[in-house]
C-alpha positions as CSV (number, residue, x, y, z in Angstrom):
1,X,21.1,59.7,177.9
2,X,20.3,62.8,176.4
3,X,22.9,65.9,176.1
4,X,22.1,68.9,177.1
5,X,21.8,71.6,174.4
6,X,24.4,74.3,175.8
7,X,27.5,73.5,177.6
8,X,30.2,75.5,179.4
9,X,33.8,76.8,177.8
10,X,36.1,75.3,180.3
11,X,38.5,78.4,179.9
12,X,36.2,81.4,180.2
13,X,32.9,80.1,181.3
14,X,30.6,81.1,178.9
15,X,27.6,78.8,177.8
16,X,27.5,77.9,174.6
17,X,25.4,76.0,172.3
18,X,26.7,72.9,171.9
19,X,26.1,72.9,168.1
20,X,27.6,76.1,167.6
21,X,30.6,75.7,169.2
22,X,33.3,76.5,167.2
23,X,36.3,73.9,168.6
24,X,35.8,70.7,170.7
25,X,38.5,68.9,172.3
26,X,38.3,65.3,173.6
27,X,40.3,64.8,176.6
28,X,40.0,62.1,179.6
29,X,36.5,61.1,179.5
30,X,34.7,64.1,178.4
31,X,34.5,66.4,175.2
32,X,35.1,70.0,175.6
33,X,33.5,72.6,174.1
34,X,35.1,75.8,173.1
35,X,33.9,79.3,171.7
36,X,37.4,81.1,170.5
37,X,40.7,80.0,169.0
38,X,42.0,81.3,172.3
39,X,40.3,79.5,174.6
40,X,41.0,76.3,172.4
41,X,44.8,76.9,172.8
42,X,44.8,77.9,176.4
43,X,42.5,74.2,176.9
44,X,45.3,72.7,174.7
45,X,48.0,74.0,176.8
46,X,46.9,72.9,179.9
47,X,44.2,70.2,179.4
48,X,44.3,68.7,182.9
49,X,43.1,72.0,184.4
50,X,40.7,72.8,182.3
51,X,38.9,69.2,182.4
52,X,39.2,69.6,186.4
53,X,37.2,73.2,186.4
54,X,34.9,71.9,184.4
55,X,33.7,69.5,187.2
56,X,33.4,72.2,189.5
57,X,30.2,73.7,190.1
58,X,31.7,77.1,191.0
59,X,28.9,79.8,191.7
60,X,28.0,82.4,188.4
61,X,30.1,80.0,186.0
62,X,28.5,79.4,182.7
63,X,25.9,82.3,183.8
64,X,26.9,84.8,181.0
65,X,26.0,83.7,177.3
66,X,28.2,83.9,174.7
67,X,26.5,85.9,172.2
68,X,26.4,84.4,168.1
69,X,28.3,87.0,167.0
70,X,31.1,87.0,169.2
71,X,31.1,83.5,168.2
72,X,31.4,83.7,164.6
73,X,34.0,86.7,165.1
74,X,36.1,84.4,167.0
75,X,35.6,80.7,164.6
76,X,38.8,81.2,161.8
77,X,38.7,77.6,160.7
78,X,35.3,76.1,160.3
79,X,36.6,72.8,159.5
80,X,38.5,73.0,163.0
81,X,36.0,70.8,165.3
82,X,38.8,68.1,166.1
């Protein structure tokens, strides 16, 4: 199975590549990726939510790209993929 090279934030719906996500989160079955510290504690707050939006296919999600820059503005700890 291959794995697609850009995934969806949960929280705010912005795609993402998956190698330059900043936070991941394992939860259920799934990993989660995530492009701020905010959406990673909003995720981490309500995990069972997020996992269930994220098997929605709701119309426009993940249709706005999460520019680099915004990424890297956003990434504090970059030893925080855990």
């Amino acid at each position: 199975m291959t794995l697609p090279e850009t995934v969806i934030d949960p929280v705010c719906g912005m795609t993402i590549g998956r190698n330059q996500a900043p936070y991941e989160r394992e939860h259920g079955a799934g990993v989660f990726y995530l492009c701020s510290i905010e959406c990673t504690r909003k995720f981490d707050a309500d995990a069972d939510a997020y996992a269930a939006v994220a098997g929605l296919e709701l119309p426009g999600w993940g249709m706005t790209p999460h520019p680099e820059n915004i990424v890297k503005q956003f990434r504090t700890d970059p030893d925080s993929r855990a």
